[in-house]
Jmol script that loads the backbone (N, CA, C; Angstrom):
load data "model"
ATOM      1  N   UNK A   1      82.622 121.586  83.505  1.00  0.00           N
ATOM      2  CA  UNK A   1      82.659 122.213  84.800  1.00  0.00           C
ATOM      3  C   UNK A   1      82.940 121.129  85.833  1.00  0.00           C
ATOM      4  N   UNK A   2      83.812 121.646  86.802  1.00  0.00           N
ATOM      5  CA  UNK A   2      83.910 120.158  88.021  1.00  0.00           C
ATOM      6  C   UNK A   2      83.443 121.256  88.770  1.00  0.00           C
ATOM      7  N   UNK A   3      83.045 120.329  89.749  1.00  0.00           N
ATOM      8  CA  UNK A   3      81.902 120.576  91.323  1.00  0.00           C
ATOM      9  C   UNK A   3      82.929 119.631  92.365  1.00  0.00           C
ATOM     10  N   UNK A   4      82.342 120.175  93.570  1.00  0.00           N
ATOM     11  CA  UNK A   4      83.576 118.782  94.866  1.00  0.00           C
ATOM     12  C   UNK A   4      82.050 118.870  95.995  1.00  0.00           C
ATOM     13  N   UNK A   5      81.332 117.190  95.791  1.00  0.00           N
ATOM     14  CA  UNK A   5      80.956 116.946  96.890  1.00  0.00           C
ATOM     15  C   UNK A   5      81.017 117.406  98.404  1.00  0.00           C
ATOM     16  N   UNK A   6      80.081 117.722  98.664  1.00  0.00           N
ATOM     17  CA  UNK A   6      80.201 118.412 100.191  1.00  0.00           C
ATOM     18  C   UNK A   6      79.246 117.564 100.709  1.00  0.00           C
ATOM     19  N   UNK A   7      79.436 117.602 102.584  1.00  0.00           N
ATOM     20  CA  UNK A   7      78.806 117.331 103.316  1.00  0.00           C
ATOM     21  C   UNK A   7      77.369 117.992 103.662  1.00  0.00           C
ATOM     22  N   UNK A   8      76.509 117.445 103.781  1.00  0.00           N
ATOM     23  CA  UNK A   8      75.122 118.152 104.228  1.00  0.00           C
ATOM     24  C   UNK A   8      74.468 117.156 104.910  1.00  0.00           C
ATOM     25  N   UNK A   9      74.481 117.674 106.175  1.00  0.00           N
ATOM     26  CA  UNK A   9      73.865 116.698 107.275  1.00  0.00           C
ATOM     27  C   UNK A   9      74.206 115.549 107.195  1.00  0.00           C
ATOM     28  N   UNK A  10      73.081 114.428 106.640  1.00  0.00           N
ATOM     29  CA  UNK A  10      74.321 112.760 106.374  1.00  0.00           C
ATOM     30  C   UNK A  10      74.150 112.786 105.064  1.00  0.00           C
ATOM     31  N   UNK A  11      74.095 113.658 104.306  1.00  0.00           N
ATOM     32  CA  UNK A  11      73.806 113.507 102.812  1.00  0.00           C
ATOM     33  C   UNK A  11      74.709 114.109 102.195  1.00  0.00           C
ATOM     34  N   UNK A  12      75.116 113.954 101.380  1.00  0.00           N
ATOM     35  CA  UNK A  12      76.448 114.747 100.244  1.00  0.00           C
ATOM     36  C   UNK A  12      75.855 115.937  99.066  1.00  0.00           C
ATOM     37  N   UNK A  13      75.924 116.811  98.597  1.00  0.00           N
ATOM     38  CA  UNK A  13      75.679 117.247  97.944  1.00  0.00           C
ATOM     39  C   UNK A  13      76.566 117.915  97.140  1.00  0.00           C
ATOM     40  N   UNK A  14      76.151 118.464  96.162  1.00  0.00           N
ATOM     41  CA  UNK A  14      76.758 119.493  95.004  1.00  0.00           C
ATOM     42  C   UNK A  14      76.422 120.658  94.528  1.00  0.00           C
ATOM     43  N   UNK A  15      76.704 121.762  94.923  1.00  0.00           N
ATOM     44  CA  UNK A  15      76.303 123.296  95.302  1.00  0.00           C
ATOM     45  C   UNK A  15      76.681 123.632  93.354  1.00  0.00           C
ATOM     46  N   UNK A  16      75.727 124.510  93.172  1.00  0.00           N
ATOM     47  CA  UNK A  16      75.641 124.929  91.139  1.00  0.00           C
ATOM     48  C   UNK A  16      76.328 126.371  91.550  1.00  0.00           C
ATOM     49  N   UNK A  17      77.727 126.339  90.898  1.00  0.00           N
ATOM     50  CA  UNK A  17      77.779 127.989  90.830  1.00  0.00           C
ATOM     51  C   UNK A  17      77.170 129.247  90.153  1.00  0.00           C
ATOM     52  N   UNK A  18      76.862 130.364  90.800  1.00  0.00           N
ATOM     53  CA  UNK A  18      75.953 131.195  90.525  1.00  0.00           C
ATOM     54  C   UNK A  18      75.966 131.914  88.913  1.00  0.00           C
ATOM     55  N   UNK A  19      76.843 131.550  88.113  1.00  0.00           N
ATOM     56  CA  UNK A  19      76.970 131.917  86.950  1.00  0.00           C
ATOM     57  C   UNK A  19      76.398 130.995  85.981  1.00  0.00           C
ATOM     58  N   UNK A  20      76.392 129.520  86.557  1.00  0.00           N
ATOM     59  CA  UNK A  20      75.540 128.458  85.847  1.00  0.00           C
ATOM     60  C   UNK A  20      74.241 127.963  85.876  1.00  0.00           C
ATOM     61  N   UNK A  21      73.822 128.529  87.042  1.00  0.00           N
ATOM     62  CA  UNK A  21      71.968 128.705  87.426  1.00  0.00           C
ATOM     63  C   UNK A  21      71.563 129.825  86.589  1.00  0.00           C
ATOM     64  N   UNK A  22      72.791 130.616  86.264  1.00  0.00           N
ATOM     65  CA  UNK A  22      71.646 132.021  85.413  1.00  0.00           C
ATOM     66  C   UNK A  22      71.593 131.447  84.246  1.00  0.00           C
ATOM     67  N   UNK A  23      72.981 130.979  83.897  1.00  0.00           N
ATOM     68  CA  UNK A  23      72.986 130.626  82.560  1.00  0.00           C
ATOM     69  C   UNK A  23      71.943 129.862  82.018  1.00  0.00           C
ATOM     70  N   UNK A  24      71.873 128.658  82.557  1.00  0.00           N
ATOM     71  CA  UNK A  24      70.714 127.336  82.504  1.00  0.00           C
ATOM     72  C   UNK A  24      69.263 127.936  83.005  1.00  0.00           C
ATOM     73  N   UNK A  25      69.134 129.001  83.602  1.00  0.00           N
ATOM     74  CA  UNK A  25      67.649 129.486  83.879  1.00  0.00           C
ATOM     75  C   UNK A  25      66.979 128.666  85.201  1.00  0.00           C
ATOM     76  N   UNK A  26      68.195 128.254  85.924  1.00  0.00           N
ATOM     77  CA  UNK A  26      67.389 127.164  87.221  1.00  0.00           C
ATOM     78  C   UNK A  26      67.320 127.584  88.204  1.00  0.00           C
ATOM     79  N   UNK A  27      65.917 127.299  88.979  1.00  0.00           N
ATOM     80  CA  UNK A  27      65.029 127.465  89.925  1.00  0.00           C
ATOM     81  C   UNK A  27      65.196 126.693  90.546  1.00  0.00           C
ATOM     82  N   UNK A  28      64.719 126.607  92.128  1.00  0.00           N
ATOM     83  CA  UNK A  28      64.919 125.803  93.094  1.00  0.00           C
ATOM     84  C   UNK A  28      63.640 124.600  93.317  1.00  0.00           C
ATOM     85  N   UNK A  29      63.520 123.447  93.263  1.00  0.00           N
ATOM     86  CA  UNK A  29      62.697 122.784  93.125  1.00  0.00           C
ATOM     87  C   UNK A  29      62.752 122.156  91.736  1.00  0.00           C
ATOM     88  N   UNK A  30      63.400 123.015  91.120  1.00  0.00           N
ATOM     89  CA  UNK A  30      63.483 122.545  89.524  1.00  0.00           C
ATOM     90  C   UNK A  30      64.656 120.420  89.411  1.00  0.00           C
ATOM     91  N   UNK A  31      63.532 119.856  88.464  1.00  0.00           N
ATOM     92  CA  UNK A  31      64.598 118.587  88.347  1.00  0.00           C
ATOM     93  C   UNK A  31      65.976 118.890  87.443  1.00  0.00           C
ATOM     94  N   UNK A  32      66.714 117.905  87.739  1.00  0.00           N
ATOM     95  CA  UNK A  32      68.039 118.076  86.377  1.00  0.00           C
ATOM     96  C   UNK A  32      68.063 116.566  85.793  1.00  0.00           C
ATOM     97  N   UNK A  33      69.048 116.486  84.863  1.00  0.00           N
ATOM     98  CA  UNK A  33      69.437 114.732  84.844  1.00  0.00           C
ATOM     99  C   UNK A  33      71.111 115.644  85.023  1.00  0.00           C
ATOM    100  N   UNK A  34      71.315 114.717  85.634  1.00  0.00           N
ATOM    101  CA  UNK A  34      72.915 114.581  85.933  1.00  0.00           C
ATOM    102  C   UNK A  34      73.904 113.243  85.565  1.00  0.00           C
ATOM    103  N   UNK A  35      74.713 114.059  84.669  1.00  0.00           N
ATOM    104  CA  UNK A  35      75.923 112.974  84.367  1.00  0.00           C
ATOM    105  C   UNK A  35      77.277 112.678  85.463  1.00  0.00           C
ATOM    106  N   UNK A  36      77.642 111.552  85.851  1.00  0.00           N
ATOM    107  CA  UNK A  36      78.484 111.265  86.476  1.00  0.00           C
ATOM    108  C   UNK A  36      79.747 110.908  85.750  1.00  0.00           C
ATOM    109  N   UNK A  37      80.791 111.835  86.599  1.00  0.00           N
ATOM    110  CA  UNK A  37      81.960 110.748  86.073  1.00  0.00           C
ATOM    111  C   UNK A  37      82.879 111.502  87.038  1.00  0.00           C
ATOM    112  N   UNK A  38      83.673 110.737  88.285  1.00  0.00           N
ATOM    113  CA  UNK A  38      84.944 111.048  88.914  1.00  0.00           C
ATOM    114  C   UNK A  38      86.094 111.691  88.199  1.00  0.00           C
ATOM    115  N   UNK A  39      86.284 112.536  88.772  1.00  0.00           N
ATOM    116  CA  UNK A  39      87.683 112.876  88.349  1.00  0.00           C
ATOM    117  C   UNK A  39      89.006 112.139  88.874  1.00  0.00           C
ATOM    118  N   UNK A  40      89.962 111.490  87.926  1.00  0.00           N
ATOM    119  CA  UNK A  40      90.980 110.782  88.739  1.00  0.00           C
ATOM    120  C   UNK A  40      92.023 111.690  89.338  1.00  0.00           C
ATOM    121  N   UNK A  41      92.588 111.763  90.352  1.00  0.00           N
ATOM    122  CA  UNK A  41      93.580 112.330  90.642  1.00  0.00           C
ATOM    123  C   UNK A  41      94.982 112.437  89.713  1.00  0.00           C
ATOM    124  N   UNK A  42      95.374 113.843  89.831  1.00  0.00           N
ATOM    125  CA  UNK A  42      96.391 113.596  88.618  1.00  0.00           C
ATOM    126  C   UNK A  42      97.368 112.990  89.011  1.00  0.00           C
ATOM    127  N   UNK A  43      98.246 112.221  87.634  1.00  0.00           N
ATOM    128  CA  UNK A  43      99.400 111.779  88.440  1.00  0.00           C
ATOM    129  C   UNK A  43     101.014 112.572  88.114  1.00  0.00           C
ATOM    130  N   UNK A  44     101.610 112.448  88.863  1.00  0.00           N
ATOM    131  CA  UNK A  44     102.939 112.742  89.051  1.00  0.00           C
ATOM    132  C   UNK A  44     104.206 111.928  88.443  1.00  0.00           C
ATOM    133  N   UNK A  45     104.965 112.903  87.265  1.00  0.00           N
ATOM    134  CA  UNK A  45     105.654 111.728  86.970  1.00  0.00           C
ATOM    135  C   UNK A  45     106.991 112.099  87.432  1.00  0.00           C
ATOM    136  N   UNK A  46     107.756 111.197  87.197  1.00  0.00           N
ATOM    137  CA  UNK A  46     109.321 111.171  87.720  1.00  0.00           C
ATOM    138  C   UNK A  46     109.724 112.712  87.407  1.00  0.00           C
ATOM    139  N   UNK A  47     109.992 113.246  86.006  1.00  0.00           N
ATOM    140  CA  UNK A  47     110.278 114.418  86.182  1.00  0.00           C
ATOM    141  C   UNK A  47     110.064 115.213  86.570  1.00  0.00           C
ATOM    142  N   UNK A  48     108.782 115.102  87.042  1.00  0.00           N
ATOM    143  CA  UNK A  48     107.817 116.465  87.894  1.00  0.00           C
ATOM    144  C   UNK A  48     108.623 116.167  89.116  1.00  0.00           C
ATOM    145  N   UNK A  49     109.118 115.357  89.890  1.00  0.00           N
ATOM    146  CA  UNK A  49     108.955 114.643  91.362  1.00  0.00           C
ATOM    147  C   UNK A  49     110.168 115.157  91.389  1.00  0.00           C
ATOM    148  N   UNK A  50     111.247 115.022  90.608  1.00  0.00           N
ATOM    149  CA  UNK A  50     112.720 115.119  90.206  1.00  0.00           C
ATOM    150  C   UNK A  50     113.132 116.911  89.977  1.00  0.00           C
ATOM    151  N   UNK A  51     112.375 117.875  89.525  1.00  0.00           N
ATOM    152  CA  UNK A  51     111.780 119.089  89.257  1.00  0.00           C
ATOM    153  C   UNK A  51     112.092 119.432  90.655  1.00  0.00           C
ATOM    154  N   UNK A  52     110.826 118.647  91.693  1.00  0.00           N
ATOM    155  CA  UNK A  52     110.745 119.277  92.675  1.00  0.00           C
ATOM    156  C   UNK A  52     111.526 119.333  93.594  1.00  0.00           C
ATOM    157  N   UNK A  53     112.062 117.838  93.660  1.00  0.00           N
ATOM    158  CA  UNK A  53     113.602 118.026  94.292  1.00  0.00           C
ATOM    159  C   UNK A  53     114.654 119.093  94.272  1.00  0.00           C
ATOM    160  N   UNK A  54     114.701 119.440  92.908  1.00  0.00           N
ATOM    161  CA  UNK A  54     115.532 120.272  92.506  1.00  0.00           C
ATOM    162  C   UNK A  54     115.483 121.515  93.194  1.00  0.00           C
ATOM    163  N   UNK A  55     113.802 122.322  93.409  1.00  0.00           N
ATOM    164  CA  UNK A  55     113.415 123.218  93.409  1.00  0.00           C
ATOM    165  C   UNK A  55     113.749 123.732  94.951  1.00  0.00           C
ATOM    166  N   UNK A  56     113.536 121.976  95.294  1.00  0.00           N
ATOM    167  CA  UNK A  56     113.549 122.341  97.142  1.00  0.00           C
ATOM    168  C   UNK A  56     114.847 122.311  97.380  1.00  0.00           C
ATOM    169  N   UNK A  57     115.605 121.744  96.509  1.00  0.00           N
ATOM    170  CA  UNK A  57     117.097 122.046  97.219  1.00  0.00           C
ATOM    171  C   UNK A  57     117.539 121.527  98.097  1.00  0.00           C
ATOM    172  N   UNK A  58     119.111 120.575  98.175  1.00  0.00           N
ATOM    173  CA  UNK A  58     119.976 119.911  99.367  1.00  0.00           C
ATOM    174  C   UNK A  58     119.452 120.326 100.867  1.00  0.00           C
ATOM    175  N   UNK A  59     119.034 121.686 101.026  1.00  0.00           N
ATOM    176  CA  UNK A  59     119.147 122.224 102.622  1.00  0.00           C
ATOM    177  C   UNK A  59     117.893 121.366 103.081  1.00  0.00           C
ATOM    178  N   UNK A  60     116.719 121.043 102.303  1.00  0.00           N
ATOM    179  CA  UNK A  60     115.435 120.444 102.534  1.00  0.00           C
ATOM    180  C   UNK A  60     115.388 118.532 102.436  1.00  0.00           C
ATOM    181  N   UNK A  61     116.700 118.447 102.498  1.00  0.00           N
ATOM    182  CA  UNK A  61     116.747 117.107 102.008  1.00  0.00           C
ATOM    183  C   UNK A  61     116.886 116.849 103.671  1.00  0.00           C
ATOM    184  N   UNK A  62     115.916 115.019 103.804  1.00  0.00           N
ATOM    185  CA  UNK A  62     116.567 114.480 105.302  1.00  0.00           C
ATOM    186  C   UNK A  62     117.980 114.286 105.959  1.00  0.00           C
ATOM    187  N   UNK A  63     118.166 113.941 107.271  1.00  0.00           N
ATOM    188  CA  UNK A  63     119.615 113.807 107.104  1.00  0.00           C
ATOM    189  C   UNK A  63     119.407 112.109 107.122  1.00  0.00           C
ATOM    190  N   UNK A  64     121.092 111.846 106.211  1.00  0.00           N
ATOM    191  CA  UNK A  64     121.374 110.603 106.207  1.00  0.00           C
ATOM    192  C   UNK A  64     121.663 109.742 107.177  1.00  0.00           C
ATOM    193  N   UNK A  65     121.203 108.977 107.903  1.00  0.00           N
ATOM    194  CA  UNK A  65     121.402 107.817 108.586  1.00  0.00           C
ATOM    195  C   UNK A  65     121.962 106.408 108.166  1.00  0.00           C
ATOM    196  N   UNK A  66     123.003 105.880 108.899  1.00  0.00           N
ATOM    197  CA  UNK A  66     123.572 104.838 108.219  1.00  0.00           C
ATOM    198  C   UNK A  66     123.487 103.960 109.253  1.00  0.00           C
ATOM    199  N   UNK A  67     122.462 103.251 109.096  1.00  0.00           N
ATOM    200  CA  UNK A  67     121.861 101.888 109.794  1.00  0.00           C
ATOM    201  C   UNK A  67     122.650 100.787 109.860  1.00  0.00           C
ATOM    202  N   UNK A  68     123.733 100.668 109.225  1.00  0.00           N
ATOM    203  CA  UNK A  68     124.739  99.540 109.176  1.00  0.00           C
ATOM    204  C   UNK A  68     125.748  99.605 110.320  1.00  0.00           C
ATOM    205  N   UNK A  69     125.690 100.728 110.845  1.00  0.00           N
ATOM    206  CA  UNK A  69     126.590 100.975 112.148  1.00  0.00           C
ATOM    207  C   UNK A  69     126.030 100.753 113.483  1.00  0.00           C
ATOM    208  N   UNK A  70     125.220 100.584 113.026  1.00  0.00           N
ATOM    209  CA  UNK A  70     124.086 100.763 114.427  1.00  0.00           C
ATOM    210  C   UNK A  70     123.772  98.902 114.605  1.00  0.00           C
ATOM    211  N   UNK A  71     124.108  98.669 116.200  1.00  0.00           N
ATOM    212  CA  UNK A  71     123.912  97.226 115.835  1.00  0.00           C
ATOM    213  C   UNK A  71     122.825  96.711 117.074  1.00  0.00           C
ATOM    214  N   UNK A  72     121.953  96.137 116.257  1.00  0.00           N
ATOM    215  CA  UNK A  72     120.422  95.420 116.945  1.00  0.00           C
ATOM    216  C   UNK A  72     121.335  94.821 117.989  1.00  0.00           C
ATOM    217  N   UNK A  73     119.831  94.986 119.214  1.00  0.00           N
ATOM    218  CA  UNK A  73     119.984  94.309 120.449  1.00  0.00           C
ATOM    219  C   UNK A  73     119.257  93.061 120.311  1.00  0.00           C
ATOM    220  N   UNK A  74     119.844  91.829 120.924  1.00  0.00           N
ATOM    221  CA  UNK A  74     119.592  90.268 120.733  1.00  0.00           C
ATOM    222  C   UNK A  74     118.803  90.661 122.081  1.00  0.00           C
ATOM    223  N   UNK A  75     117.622  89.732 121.957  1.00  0.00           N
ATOM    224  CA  UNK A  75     117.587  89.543 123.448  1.00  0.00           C
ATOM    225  C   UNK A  75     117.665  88.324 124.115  1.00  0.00           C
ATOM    226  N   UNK A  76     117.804  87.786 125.188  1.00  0.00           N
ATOM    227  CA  UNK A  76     118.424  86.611 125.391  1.00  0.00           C
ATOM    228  C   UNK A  76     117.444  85.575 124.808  1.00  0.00           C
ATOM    229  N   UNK A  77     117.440  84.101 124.641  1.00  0.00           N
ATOM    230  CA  UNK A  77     116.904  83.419 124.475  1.00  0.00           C
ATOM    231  C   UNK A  77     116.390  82.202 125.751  1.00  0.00           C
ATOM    232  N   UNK A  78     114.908  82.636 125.634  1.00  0.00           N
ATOM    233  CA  UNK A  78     114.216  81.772 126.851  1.00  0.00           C
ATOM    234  C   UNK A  78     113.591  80.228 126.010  1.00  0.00           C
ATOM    235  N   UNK A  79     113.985  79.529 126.602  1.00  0.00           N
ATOM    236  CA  UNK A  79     113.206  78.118 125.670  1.00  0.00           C
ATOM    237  C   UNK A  79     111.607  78.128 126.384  1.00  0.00           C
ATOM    238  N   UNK A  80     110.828  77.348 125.357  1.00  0.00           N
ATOM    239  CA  UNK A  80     109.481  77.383 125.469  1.00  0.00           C
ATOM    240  C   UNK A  80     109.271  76.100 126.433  1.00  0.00           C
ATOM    241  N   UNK A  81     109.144  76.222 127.771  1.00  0.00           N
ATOM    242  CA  UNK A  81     109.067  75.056 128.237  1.00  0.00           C
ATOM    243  C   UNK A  81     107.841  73.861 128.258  1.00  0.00           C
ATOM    244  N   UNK A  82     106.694  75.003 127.377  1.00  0.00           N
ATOM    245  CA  UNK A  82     106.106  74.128 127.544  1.00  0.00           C
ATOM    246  C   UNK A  82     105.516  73.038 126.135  1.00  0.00           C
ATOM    247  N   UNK A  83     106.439  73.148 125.607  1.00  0.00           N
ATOM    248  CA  UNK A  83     106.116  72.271 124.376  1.00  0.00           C
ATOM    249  C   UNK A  83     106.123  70.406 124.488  1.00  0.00           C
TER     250      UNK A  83
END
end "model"
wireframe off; spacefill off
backbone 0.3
color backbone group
């Protein structure tokens, strides 16, 4: 079963869904031992990413900009006089 940390006041907690308190027979006040372990975020691989491209289609793509045409402003050069 995964659970997702919530906020409670400055404390975090983990709310038991109501099908697993009946199951387990738990009462409020009652102790548990609890096992930890994070879930990692899944990862994404090229074909999934490549998939989605696909899915979204040219019309969703950015437009291209060609930065090589475009030419930086110099700005003049002041010497440091006081070196």
């Amino acid at each position: 079963m995964r659970a997702r940390v919530a906020k409670w006041g400055n404390s975090a907690a983990v709310r038991l869904p109501k099908a697993l308190v009946d199951e387990m027979k738990l009462r409020p006040g009652q102790e548990l031992e609890i096992t930890v372990r994070p879930i990692a975020p899944p990862r994404v691989t090229l074909d999934e990413m490549v998939a989605e491209m696909i899915r979204l289609g040219p019309e969703n793509e950015p437009p291209f900009e060609d930065w090589s045409e475009v030419e930086a402003p110099w700005l003049p050069y002041e010497a440091d006089d006081k070196a």
